[in-house]
C-alpha positions as CSV (number, residue, x, y, z in Angstrom):
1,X,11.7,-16.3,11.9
2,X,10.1,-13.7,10.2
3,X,7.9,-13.5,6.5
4,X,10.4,-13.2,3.7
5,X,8.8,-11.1,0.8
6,X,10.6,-10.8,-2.6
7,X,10.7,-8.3,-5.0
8,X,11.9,-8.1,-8.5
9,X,14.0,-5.2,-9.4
10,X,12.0,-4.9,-12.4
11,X,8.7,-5.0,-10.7
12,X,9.9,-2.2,-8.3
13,X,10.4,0.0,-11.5
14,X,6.5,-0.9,-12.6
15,X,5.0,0.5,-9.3
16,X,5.8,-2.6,-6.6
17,X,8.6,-0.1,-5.1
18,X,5.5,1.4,-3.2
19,X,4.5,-1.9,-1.2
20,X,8.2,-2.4,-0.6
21,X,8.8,1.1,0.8
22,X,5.5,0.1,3.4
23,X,6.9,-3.4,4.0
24,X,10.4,-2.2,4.9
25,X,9.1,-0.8,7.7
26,X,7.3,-3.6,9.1
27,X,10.1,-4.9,11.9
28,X,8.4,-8.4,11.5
29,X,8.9,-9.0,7.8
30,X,11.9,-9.8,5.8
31,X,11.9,-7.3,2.6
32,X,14.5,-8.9,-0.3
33,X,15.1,-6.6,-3.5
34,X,17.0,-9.1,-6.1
35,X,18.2,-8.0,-10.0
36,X,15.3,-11.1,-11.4
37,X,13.5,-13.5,-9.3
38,X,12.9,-15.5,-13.1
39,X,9.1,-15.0,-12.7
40,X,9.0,-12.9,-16.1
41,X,5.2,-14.0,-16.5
42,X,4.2,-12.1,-14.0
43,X,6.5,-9.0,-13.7
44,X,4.7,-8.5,-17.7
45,X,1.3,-9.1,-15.8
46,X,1.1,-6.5,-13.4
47,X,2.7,-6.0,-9.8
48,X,3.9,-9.2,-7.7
49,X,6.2,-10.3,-5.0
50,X,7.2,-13.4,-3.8
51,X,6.2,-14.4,0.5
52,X,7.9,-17.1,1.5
53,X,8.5,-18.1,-2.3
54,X,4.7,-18.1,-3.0
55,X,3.6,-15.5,-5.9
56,X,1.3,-12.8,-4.5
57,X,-0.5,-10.8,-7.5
58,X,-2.1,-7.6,-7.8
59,X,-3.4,-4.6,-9.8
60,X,-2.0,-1.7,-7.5
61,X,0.5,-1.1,-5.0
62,X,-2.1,-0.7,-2.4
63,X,-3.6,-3.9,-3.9
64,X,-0.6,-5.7,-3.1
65,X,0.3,-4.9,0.1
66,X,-3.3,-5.7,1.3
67,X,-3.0,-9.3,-0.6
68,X,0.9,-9.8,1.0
69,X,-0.4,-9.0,4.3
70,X,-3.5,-11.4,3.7
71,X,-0.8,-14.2,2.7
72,X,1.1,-14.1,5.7
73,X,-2.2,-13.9,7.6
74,X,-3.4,-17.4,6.0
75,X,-0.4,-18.9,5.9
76,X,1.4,-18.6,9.0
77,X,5.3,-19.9,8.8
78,X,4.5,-21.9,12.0
């Protein structure tokens, strides 16, 4: 079973779609794109996605793909 990560489509328009287009082509991640993910908060606060339903925040796109990459690091699935 691979990492799931999560975007909102919202989030992808505010500069996430960068860290998605990296993490799409990761063969060992799961990449989701869904219309809301209800996490409002933090699509106002900056750039986010969800791994493996945990919120991952950051300032940048770069940011966030070194922060998703440091989750799935941490938190292995098993």
């Amino acid at each position: 079973m691979n990492p799931i990560v999560e975007f909102c489509i919202s989030n992808l328009a505010n500069g996430s779609h960068k860290t998605l287009e990296i993490l799409e082509k990761d063969p060992n991640l799961d990449v989701l794109e869904y219309g809301c993910l209800s996490y409002c908060t933090a699509c106002a606060d900056g750039l986010y996605a969800l791994v493996n339903g945990d919120i991952v925040k950051a300032d940048t796109p770069e940011e966030l793909t070194e922060r998703i990459y440091q989750y799935i690091e941490d938190n292995p699935l098993f």
